[in-house]
MDTraj code that builds the backbone (N, CA, C; nanometers):
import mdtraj as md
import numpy as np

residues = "UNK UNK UNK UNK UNK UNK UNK UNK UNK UNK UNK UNK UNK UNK UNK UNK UNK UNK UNK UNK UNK UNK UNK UNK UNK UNK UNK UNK UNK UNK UNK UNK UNK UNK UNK UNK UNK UNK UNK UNK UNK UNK UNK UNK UNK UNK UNK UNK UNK UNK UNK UNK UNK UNK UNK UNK UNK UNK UNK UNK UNK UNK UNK UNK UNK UNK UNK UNK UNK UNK UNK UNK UNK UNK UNK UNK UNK UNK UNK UNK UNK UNK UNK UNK UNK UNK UNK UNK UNK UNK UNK UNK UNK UNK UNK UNK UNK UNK UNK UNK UNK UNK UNK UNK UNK UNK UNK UNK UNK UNK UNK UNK UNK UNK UNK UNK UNK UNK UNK UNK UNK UNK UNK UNK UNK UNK UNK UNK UNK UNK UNK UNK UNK UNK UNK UNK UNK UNK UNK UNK UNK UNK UNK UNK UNK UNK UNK UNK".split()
xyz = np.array([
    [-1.2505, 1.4067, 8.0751],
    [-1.2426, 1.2934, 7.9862],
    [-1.1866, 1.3419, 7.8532],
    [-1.0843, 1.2593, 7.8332],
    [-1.0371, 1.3219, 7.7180],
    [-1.1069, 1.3011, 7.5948],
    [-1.1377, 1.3888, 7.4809],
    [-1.2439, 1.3943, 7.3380],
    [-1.1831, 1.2339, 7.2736],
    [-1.2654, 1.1288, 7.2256],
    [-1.1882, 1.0527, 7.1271],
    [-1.2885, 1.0796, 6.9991],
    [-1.2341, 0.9675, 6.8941],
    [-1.2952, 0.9786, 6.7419],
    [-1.4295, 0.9064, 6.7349],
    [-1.5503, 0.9377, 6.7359],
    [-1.6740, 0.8682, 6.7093],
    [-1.6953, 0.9047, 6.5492],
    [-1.7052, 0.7866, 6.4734],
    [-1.7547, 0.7647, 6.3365],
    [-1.9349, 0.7846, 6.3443],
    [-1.9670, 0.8443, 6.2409],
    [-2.0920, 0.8523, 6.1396],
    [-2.1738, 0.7605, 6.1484],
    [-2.2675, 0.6899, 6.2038],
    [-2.3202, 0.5541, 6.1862],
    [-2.3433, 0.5320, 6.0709],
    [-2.3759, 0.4050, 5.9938],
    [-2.4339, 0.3959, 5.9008],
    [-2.5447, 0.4187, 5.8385],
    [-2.6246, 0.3871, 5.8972],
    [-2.7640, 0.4997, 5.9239],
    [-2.7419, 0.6347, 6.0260],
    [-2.7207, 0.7475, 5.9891],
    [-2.7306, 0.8446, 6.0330],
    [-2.8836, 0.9125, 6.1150],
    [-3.0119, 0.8858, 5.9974],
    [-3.0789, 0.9060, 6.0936],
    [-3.1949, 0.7958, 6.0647],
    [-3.2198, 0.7885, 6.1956],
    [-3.3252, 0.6401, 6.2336],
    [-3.4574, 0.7049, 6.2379],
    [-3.4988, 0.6383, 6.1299],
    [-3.6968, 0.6665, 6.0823],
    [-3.7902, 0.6255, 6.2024],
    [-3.9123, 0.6939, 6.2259],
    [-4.0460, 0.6196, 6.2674],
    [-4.0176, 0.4879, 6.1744],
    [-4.0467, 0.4581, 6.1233],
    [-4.1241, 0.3516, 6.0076],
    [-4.0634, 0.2854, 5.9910],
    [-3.8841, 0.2569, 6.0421],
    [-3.8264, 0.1517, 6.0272],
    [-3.8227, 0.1220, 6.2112],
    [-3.8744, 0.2143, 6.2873],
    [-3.8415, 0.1167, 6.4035],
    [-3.9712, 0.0552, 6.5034],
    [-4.0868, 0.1788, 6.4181],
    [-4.2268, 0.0946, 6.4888],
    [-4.2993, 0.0129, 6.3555],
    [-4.3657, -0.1127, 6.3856],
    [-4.4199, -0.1853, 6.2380],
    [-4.5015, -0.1097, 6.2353],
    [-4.5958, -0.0002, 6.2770],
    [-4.7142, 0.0305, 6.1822],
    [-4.7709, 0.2139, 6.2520],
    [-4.8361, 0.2469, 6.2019],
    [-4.8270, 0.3994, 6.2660],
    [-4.9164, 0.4199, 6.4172],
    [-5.0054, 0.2962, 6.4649],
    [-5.0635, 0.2272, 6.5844],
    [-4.9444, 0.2481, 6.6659],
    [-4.8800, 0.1967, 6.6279],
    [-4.6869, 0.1455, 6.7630],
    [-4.6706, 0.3034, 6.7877],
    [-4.6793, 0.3028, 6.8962],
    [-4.6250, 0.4090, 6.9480],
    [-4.5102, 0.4181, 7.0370],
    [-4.4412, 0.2716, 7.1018],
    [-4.3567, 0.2710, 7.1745],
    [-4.2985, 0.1314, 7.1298],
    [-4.1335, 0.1761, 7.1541],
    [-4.0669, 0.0113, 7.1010],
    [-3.9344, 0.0114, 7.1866],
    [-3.9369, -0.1145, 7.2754],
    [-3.8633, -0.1294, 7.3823],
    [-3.7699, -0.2601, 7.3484],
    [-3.6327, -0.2353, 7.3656],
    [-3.5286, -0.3261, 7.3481],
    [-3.4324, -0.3606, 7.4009],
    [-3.3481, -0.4366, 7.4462],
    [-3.2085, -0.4025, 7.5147],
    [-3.0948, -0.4158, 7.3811],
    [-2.9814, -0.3675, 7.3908],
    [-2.8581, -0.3134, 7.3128],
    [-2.7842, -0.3663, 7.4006],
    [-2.7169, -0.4874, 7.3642],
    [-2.5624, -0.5429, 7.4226],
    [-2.4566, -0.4697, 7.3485],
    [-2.3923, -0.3606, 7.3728],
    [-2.2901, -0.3050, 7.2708],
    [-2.1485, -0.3605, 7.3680],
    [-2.0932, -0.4338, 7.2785],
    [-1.9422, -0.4829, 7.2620],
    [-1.8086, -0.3524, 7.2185],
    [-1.8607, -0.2962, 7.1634],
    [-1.8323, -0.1835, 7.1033],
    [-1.9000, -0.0736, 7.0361],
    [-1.8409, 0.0183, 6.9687],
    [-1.8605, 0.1858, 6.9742],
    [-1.9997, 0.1713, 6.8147],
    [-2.1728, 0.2892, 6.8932],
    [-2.2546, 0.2556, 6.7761],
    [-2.2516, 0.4452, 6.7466],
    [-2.2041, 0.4229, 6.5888],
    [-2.1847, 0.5693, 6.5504],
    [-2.3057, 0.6485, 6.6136],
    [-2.2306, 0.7978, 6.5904],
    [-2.3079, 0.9050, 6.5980],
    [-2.4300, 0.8728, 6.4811],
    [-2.5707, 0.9003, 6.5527],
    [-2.6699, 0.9155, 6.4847],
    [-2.7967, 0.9993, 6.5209],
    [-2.9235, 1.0493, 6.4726],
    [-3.0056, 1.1234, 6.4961],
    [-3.1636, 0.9998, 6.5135],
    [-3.2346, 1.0553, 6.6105],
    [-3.3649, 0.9785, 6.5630],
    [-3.4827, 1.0389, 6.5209],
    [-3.5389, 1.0169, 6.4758],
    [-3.7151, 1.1100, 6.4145],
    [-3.8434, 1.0753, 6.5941],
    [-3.8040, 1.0180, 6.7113],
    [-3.8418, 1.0250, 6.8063],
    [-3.7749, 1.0391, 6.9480],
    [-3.8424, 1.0388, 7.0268],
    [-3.7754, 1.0551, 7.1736],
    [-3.7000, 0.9227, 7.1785],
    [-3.5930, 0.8970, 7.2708],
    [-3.5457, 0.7925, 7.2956],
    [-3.4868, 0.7865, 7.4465],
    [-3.5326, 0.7188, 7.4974],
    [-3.5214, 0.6862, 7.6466],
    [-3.3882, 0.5677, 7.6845],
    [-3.2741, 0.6247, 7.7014],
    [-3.2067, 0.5166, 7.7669],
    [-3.1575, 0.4883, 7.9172],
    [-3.1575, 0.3245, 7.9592],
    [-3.0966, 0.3077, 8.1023],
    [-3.0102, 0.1817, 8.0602],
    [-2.8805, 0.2281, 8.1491],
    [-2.7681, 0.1541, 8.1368],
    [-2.8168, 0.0496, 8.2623],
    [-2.8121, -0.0882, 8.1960],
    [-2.8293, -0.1957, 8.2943],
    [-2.7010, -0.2728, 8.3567],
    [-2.6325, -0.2778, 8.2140],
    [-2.4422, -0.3321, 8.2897],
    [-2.3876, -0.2345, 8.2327],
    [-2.2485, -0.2886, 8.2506],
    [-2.1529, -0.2411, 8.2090],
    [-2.0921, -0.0917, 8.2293],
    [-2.0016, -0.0622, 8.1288],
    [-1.9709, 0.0833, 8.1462],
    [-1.9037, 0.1145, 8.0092],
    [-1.9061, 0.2738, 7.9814],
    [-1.8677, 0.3264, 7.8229],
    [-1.8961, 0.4570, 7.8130],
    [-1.8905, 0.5058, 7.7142],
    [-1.8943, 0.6818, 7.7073],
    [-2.0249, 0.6835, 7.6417],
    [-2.1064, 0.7697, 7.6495],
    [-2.2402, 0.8482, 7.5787],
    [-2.1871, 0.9430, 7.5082],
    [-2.1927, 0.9510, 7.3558],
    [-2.1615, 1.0935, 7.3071],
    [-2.2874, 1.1652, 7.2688],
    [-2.3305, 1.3233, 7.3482],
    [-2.4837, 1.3203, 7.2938],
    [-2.4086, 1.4813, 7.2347],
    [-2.4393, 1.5254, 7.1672],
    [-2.3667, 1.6494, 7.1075],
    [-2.2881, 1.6802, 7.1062],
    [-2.1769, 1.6353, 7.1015],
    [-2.0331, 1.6847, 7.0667],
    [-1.9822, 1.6839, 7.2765],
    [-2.0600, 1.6029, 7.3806],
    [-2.0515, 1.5964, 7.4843],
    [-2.0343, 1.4084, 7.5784],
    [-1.9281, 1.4504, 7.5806],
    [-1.9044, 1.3179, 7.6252],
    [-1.9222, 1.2182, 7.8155],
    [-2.0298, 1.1445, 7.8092],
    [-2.0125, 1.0955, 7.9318],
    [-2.0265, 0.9456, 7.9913],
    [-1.9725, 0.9804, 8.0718],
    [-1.9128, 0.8067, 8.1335],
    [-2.0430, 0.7757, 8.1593],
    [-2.0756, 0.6477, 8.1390],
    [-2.2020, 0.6022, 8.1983],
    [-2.1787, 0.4272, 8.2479],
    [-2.2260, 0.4081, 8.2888],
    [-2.2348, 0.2653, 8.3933],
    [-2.3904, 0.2551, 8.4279],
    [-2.4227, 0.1084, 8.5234],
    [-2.5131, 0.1366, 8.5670],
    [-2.5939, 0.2041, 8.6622],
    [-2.7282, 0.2438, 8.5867],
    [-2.8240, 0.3592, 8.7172],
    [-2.8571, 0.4384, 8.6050],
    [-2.7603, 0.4840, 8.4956],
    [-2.7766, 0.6003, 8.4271],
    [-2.8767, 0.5756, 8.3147],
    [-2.9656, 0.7006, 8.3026],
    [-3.0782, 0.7260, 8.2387],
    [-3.0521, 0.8484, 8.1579],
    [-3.0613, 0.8834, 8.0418],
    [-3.0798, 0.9061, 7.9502],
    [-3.2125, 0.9425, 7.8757],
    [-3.2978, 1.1116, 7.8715],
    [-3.4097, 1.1305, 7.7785],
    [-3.3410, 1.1939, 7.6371],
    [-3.3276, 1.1603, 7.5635],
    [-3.2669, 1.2201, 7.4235],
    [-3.3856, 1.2686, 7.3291],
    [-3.3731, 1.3604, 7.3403],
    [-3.4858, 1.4734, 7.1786],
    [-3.4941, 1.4031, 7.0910],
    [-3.6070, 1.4544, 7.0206],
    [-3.5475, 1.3468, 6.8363],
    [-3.4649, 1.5081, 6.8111],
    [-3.3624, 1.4452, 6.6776],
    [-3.2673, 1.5461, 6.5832],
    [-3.1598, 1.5439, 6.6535],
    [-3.1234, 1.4872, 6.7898],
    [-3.0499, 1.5096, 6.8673],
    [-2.9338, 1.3986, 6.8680],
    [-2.8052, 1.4836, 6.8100],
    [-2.7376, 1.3457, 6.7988],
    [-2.6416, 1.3067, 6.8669],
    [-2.6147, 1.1299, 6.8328],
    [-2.5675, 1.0465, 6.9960],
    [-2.5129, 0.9037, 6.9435],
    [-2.4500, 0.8745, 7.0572],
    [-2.3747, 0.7272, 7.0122],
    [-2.2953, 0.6813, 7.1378],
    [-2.2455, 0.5846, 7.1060],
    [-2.1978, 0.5111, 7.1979],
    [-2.0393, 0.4680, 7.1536],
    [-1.9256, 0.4952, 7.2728],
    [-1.8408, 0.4414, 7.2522],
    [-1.7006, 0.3615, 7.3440],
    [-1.5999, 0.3156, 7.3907],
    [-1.5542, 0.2441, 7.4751],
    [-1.6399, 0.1767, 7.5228],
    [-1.7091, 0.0775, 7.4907],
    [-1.7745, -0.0117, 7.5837],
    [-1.7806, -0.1053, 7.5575],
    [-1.7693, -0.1470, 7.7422],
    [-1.6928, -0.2266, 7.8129],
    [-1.8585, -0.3219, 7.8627],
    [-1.8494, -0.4180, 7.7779],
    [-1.9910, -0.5469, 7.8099],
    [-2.1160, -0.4634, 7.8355],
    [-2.1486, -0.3148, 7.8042],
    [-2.2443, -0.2412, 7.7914],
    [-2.3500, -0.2658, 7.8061],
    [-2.4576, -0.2915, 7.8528],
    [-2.6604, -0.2989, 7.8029],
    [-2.7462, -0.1989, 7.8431],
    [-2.7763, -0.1401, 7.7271],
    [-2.8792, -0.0896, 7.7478],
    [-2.9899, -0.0945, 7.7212],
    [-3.1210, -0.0697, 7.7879],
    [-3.2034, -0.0528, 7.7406],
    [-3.2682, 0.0420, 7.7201],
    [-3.3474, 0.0515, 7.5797],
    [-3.3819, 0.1679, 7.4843],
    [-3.5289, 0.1624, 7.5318],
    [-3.6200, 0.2755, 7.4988],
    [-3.7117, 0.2701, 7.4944],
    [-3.7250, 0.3783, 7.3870],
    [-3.8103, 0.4129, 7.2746],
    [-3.7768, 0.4375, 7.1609],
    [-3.9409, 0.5003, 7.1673],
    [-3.9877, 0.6371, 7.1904],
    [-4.0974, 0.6794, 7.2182],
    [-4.1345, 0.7913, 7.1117],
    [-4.2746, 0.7760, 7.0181],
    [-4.3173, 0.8822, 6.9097],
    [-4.3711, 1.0077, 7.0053],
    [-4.3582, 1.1015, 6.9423],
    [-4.3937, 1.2234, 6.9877],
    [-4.5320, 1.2112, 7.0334],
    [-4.5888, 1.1592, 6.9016],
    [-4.7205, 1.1099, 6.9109],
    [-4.7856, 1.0490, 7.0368],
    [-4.7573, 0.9604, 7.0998],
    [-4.7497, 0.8742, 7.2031],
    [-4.7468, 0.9890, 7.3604],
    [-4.6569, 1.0918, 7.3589],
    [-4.6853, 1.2017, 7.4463],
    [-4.8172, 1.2878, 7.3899],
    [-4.8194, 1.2957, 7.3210],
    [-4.9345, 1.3696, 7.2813],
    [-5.1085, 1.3423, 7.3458],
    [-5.0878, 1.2031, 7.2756],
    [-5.2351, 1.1381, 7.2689],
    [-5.2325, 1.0982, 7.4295],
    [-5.1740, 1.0904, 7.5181],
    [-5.1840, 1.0252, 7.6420],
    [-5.1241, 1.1412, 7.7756],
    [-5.0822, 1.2611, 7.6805],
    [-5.0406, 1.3906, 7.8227],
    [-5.0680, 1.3937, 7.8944],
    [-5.2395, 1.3609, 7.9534],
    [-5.3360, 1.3923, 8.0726],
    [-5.3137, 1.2911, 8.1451],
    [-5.2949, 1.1874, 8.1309],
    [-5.2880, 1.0376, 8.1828],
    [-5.0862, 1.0459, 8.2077],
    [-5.0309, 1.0923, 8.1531],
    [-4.8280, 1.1037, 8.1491],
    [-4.8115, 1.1587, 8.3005],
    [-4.8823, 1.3043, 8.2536],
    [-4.8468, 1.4475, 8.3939],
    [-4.8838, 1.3470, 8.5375],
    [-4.9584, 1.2738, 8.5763],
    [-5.0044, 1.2318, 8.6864],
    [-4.8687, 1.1517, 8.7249],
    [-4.8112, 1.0926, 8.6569],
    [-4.6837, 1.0199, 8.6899],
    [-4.5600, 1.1023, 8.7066],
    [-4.5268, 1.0443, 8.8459],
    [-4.3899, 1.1098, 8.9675],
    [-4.2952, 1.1057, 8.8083],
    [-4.2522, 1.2171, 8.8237],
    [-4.1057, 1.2533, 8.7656],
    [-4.1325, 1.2603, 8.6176],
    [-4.2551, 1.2525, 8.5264],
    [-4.3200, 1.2969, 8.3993],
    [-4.2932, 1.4442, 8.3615],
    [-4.3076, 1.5159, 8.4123],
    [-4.3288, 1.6790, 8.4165],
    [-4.1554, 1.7160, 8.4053],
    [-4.0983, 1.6449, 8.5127],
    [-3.9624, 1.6809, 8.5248],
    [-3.8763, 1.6349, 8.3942],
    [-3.9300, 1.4934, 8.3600],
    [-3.8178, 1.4562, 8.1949],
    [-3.8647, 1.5033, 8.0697],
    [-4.0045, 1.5560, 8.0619],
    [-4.0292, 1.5355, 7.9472],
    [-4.1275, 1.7047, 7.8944],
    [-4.1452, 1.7699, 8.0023],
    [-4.1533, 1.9252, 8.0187],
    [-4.0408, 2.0408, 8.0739],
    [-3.9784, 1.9935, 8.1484],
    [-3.8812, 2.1128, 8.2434],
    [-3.7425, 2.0700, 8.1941],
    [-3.7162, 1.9384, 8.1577],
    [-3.6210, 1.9317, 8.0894],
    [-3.5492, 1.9448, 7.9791],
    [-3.6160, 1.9395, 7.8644],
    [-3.5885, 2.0483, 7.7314],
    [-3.5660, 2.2102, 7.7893],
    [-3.5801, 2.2410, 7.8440],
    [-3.5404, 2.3844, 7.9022],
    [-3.4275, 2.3921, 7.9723],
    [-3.4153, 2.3316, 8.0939],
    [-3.2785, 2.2907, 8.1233],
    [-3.2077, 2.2257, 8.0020],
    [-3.2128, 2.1566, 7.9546],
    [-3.1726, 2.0828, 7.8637],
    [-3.0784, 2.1644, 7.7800],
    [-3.1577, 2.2720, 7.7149],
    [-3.0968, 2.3840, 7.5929],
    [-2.9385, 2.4622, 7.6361],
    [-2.9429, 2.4461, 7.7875],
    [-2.7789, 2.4977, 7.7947],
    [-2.7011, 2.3493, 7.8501],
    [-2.7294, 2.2538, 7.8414],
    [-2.7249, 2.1098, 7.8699],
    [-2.6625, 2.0092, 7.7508],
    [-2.6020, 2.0733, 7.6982],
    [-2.6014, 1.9804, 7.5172],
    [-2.7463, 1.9360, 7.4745],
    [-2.8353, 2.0016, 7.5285],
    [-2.9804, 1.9633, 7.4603],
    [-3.0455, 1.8217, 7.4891],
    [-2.9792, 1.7528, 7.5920],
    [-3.0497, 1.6361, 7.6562],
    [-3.0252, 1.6515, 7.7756],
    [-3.1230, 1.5563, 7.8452],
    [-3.1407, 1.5394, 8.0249],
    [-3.0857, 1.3951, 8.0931],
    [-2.9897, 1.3913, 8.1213],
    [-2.9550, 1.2551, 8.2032],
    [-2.8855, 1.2308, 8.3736],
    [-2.9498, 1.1344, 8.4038],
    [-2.8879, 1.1538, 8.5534],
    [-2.8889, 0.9909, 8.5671],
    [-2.8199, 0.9947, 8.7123],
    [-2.7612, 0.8555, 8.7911],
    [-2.8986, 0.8273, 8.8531],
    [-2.9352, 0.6868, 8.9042],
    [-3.0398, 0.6339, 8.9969],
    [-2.9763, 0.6153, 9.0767],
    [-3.0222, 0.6265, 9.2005],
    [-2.9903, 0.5670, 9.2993],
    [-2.9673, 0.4114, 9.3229],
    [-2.9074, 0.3661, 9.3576],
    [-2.9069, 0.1843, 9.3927],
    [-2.9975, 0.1479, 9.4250],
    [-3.0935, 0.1870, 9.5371],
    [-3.2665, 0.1298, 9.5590],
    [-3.3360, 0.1477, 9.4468],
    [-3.3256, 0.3047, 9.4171],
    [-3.4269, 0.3229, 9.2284],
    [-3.4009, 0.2075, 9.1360],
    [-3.2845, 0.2061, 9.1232],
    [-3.2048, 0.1027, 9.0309],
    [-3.2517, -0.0088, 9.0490],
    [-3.2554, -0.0713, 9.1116],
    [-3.2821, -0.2114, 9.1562],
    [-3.4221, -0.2437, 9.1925],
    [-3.5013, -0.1577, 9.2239],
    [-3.6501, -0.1706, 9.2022],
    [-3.7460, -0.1729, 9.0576],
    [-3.6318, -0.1138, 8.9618],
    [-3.6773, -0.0841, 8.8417],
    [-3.6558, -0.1766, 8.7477],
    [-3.5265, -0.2375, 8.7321],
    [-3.4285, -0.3534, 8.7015],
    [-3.5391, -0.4784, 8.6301],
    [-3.6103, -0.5069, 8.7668],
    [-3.6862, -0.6439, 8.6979],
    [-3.8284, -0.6148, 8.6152],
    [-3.8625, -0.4752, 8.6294],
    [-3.9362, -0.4461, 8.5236],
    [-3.9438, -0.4136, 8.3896],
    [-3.8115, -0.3819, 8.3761],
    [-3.7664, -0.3756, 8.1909],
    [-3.7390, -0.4596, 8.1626],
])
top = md.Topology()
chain = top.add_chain()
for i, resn in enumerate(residues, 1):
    res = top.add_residue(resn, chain, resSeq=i)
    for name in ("N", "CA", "C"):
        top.add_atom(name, md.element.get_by_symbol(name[0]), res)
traj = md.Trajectory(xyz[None], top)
């Protein structure tokens, strides 16, 4: 894929405190219709994305990838990322405090595929551009779909 130009967002980096109302919120879930390209930016938490339509590039460190739907996305906080060519895009975010892994670890680990995104993957991750993302399958996909 050839490199293109991703701009600076305007907010560069996205606070706790402007995206949960109160320090209770520990998780904040949204969908993102992007029409077009959302600058490079950093967040102060984890951020969970799955592409529901469309298709467009992920830039997560200076690493560029095609994404469509199925694709999932765990992004670090400090870790920076954006979106660009896209083509009727949605995603949905899930926007998770560190905190929130913390206070609930014992109750996380018991859940299929926990251990794998959010322990073993920062390790893989580090020769990875420093995030973890993969394709769903079409059954995964579509079983998951009407729950976000």
């Amino acid at each position: 894929m050839d490199k293109q130009q991703i701009d600076i967002h305007s907010t560069p980096l996205w606070k706790a405190s402007e995206w949960f109302p109160s320090k209770a919120s520990m998780v904040h879930c949204y969908y993102h219709y992007l029409g077009n390209s959302i600058g490079l930016h950093q967040n102060e938490f984890y951020e969970m994305d799955i592409v529901v339509a469309g298709k467009g590039t992920h830039v997560l460190a200076k690493q560029e990838i095609a994404v469509s739907p199925g694709y999932v996305c765990i992004i670090p906080p400090q870790m920076q990322h954006g979106y660009l060519n896209n083509e009727n895009l949605n995603v949905f975010h899930a926007l998770i405090r560190s905190a929130f892994l913390e206070r609930y670890f014992q109750e996380l680990q018991s859940l299929p595929g926990f251990t794998l995104l959010f322990e073993i993957s920062p390790y893989i991750a580090k020769s990875n551009a420093g995030s973890i993302s993969f394709r769903m399958n079409e059954e995964s996909f579509s079983e998951i779909v009407p729950d976000i």
